[in-house]
C-alpha positions, 0 to 999 in steps of 0.5 A: 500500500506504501508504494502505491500510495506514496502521498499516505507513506510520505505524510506518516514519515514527517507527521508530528502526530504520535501514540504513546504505548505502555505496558504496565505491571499492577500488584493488587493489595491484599484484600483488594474487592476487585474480584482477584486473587490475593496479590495476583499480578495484572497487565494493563495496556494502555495506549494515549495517542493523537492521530493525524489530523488533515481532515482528508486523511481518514484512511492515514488515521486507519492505518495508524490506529491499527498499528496502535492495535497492533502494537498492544497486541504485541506487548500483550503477547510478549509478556503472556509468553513470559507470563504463562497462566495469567490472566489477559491484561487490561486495555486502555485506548485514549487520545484525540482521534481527529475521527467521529464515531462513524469513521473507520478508525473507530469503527476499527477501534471499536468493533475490531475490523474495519473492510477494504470498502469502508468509503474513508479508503475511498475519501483517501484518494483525494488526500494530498499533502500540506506542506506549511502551516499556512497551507494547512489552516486555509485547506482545513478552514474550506473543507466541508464540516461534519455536517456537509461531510454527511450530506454529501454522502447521503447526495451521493447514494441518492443519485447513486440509488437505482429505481428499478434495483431492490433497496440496498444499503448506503454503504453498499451504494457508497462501496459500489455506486457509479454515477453516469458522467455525462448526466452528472454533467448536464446537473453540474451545469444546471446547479453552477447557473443556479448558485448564488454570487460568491464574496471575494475577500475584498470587503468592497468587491463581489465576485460572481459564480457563473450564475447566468453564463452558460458558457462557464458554466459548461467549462466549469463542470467540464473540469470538475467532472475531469477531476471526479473520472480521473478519481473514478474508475476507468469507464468514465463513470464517477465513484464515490471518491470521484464525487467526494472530490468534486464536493470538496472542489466545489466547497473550496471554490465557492463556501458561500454556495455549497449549501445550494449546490449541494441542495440542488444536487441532492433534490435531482433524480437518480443518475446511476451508471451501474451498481456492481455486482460485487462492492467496490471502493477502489479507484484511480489517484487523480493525480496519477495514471488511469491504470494505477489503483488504489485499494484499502485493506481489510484490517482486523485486531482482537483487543475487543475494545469498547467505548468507556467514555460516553460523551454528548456533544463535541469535545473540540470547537474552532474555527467555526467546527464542533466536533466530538474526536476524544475518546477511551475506549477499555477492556477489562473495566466497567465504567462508574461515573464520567462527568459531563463536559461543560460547554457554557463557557464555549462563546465561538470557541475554545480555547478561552480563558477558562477553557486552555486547549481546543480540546476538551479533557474527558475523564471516566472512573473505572472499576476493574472487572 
């Protein structure tokens, strides 16, 4: 996958972004109600991380949170062959994942497998690296929110979804779903004459969108379509990774107008090309050849993990986004108490002056099983 994907290599080399692993012995006091035996020794595993956090890089996040399951299960290994007898150690799985719940390095995390056709695989086709920071905050600040980031989802297996087929479920419309190319591309049109102008960051100036000019309008839709069969697959048609990089096109170009954008495109009839037979997420590098491509991974892990912190809400708030990426996740534990998060002194965001990081700390109390 590493010289397939020579962008994902090259961003986990020089990435800051880290996990910390340990494995630690605890000797229970005698009398201790936690179920042992008197003065039994117990391992806990316990990883803290911080994941990569490019918003386009969901399937950089999945790989690093398999070597993190990896990693324990190696440590765990170790010391049970030196350990013979004992019972499995404890897990502790904690940090900032820059993921929601429903991305695939959750998933991973905490169902244990994640499949090659998951469409964060697929959304990481479009990844490309950011070099400075400055680069970095004005790609992060145009990219789609959460929200939009559904959206466009749901857009896509609307007009993925074929009449006449039985219903089938949106990850089996994201896994196989083609779009025709030629009438995505009369809808491209129709949406760019409909838009709203779009304001420069000239205070004093407006710059307008090809709304009334038919003419840009088709050169317009000419060159994001390029872009999405570029990213698609090889008969023309249009993937998911083609269509997500077409929605992130449209949001970098023209943030005003994406909602309507969006909206008119989701509101449009059906325009399937084909559903395959068997379920795809595999596609080509836009940047590279047509022939080159690109395929995720089935990965699986056995720590049989599950979430300790229930949180409501968001655990991180700037630049206008919200969103809930702090998690723990256990083996071994109940969880007794996790306190609310406090969001009264949020404002636009944190961090503020009683709120010193743009994070939220979560904390759960745990009783060992």
């Amino acid at each position: 996958m590493a010289d397939q994907w020579p962008e994902m290599k090259d961003a986990m080399s020089r990435s800051g972004t880290i996990a910390q692993v340990a494995l630690l012995r605890w000797k229970r006091a005698a009398g201790d109600d936690a179920g042992s035996a008197e003065g039994e020794e117990r391992l806990l595993a316990v990883s803290n991380s911080h994941l990569f956090g490019n918003p386009d890089g969901p399937h950089i996040r999945i790989v690093q949170s398999a070597l993190i399951a990896a990693s324990l299960e190696r440590l765990a290994a170790q010391h049970a062959a030196q350990d013979q007898g004992r019972a499995p150690p404890f897990v502790l799985v904690c940090g900032d994942t820059n993921a929601s719940r429903d991305s695939g390095a959750m998933e991973f995390l905490e169902s244990g497998e994640v499949k090659r056709t998951h469409p964060d695989w697929a959304e990481g086709m479009c990844y490309r690296n950011l070099v400075t920071k400055d680069e970095r905050e004005e790609h992060w600040h145009a990219g789609l929110t959460p929200d939009e980031h559904a959206e466009q989802r749901r857009a896509f297996v609307a007009l993925a979804s074929r009449p006449q087929d039985p219903p089938c479920s949106a990850d089996r419309v994201l896994e196989g779903g083609q779009l025709d190319a030629k009438l995505l591309h009369k809808l491209l049109v129709r949406a760019s004459l409909e838009a709203p102008p779009r304001r420069s960051t000239d205070a004093d100036a407006i710059e307008f969108t090809v709304a009334g000019d038919e003419d840009a309008a088709e050169s317009q839709a000419a060159a994001d379509l390029a872009a999405a069969v570029a990213a698609g697959d090889e008969d023309g048609s249009v993937c998911y990774a083609g269509w997500f990089a077409l929605a992130q096109g449209m949001k970098a170009r023209n943030g005003e107008g994406y909602s309507h954008w969006i909206r008119a495109v989701a509101a449009s009839p059906p325009i399937p090309a084909s559903v395959g037979a068997e379920p795809q997420a595999t596609g080509t590098k836009a940047a590279g050849p047509a022939t080159e491509r690109l395929k995720g991974l089935d990965l699986r892990h056995g720590l049989g993990l599950s979430i300790a912190s229930s949180v409501e809400g968001a655990t991180f708030s700037a630049g206008g986004k919200r969103a809930l990426v702090d998690f723990i996740l256990q083996r071994g534990f109940e969880a007794r108490a996790a306190p609310a998060l406090d969001e009264r002194h949020w404002g636009g965001g944190i961090p503020t002056a009683t709120v010193p990081s743009d994070h939220l700390a979560i904390i759960v109390d745990l009783q060992a099983k």
